[in-house]
C-alpha positions, 0 to 999 in steps of 0.5 A: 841451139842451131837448126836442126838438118832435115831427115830423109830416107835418102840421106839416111841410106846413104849417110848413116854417120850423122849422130854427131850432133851438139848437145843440148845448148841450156846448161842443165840444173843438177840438185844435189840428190842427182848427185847421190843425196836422198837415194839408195843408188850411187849416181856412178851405178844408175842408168841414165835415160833420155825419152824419144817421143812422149804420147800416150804410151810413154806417158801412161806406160815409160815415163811412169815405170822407169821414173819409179826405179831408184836405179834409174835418172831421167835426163831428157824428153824429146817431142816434136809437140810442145804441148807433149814435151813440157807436159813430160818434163813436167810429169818427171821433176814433179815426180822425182820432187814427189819421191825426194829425188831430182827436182829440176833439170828435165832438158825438153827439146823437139830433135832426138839427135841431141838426147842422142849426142848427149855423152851422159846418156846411157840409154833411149826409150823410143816410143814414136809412130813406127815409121819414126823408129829405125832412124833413131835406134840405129843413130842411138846405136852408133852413139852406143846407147842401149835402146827400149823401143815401141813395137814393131820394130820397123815400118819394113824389112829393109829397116829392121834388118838395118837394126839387127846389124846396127845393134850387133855391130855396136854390141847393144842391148836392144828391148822391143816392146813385146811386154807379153813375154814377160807375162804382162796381159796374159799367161803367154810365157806359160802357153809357150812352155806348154808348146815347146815342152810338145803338149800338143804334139807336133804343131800343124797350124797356128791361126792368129786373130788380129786387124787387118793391113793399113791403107793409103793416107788420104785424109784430107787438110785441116788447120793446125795450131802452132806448136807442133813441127809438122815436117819433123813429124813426116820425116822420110815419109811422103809430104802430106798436109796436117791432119789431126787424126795423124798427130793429135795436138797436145795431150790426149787420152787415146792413140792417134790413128795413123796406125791405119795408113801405110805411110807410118804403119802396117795396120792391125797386123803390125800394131796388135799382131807385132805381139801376137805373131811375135808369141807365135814365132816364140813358141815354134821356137822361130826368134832368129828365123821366118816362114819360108814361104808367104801365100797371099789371099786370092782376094787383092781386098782381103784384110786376112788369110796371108798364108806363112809356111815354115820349113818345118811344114807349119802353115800360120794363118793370119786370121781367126779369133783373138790371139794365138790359136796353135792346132797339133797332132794331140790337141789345141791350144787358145791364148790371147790376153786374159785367156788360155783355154786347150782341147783337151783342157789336161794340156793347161792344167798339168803343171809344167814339170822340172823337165819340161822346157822352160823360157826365162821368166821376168817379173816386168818389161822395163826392169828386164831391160834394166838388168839387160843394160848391166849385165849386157846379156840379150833381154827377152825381147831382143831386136831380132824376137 
């Protein structure tokens, strides 16, 4: 295998065509039920899918759910940890073994770019931190790959707007991760119908309760154990010295914190409020639009109160309880994960009615984005939700 090229935001910007890269060197095993045997689905009709990045949340939520459907091939892993990448390896020939279906032949390497160049993938799962996202879903893009990827989208404006024409531009079908439209963790779907059908009368304020802004990285140096490729983890971003509360060696069961430095994300009001704002801006009816204006707090060390006005005279507030509170001139409406509450309570306990608006129901995340790849319509989390 040659050695990988380094990555830097400059080179990206100016250089967006570097997707062709050689494929996996190692030949790969295909046993026989790769080929059809011992499944229902032709290998002509099923989705094949290369992995980008396998910590905890493609571990415990993609690895897991894609390698369940039948309709599905997972081919390659991908990990700048060797810990993380043999683990997930291992964790799909074990499963497909258990299932009767592919029991070798899990490619793992440490560059995305080969899951990428590879021309029997159909489609990547980018499950990396967030300052590790545009690149990868915009080459998979150019490489015509369908992409399910990790909210938020992006760690900045720039980038997101880069995908948006990426994906446009290559006709693809994008799935973020905002599994609370389809239901997962709440009655969100139905608290959307409720507003749009105008159960609260003209929306006045929304109020959204998440953690705060994400701060400079300023963790000090620590030892690290081989294995991991620190410079690749970095990527774009700033050099900084290894820490291990950015990337955690090996397998862990919780979510490394680099989610609090500004460097890799924006924090709580990217991590949760990717989902809650994005309910918000679903429910005004706001995918391919933003507010109009954005009003920060008169305190530069405030971790809340960023004002969002819209042209429809909606005024979002960052700030308040959990989740979504929406305030219109017939009432108040509350959702958050495992709750739904209204002032009065007749708004959530009228059913929604043949007449009333309704958004497009899907039974689960990862089988919408499935279905989206086949039928090439937009799924219901489009790159632009």
């Amino acid at each position: 295998m040659k050695t990988a090229r380094p990555i830097t935001r400059r080179t990206f910007l100016k250089h967006t065509s570097a997707a062709a890269v050689t494929a996996f060197a190692a030949p790969m095993i295909v046993p026989g039920s790769v080929l059809g045997a011992g499944s229902n689905t032709p290998p002509s009709e099923r989705i094949t899918i290369g992995f980008i990045g396998t910590g905890k949340m493609a571990h415990d939520y993609h690895l897991s759910t894609l390698s369940g459907f039948k309709d599905v091939q997972c081919l390659a892993v991908c990990d700048v940890d060797a810990t993380r990448r043999t683990h997930a390896k291992k964790y799909l020939e074990d499963r497909y073994a258990k299932d009767g279906r592919a029991a070798k032949g899990i490619d793992a390497g440490d560059d995305f770019r080969e899951i990428i160049a590879r021309k029997d993938i159909d489609a990547v799962v980018i499950a990396t931190p967030d300052h590790w996202h545009a690149i990868p879903i915009i080459e998979a893009c150019m490489a015509r790959k369908d992409v399910y990827c990790e909210k938020p989208l992006t760690l900045t404006i720039r980038e997101a707007q880069l995908c948006i024409e990426a994906v446009r531009k290559h006709k693809r079908v994008l799935q973020t991760g905002s599994q609370q439209r389809s239901g997962v963790f709440g009655k969100f779907p139905l608290a959307v119908e409720l507003i749009r059908s105008g159960r609260l009368g003209k929306i006045k304020t929304v109020h959204v309760g998440v953690g705060g802004p994400s701060r400079r990285c300023d963790l000090p140096e620590e030892p690290m154990e081989p294995g991991l490729d620190w410079d690749r983890w970095l990527g774009q971003s700033p050099w900084r010295p290894y820490n291990s509360v950015l990337s955690p060696r090996g397998m862990h069961n919780h979510f490394p914190n680099w989610r609090a430095y500004r460097e890799y994300s924006g924090g709580g009001m990217t991590d949760i409020g990717a989902h809650h704002f994005d309910i918000a801006q679903w429910a005004l009816g706001m995918d391919q639009f933003g507010p109009v204006e954005i009003i920060p707090p008169a305190d530069p060390n405030a971790t809340s109160g960023v004002r969002y006005l819209y042209a429809s005279g909606v005024e979002m507030i960052h700030g308040g309880p959990g989740g979504c509170v929406f305030e219109g001139t017939l009432g108040k409406l509350r959702i958050d994960r495992g709750v739904l509450t209204s002032e009065p309570e007749s708004i959530v306990k009228e059913p929604i009615g043949e007449r009333d608006f309704h958004v497009r129901r899907t039974q689960r995340h990862h089988r919408d984005w499935i279905d989206s790849i086949r039928s090439r319509k937009q799924p219901i989390a489009d790159v632009e939700a």
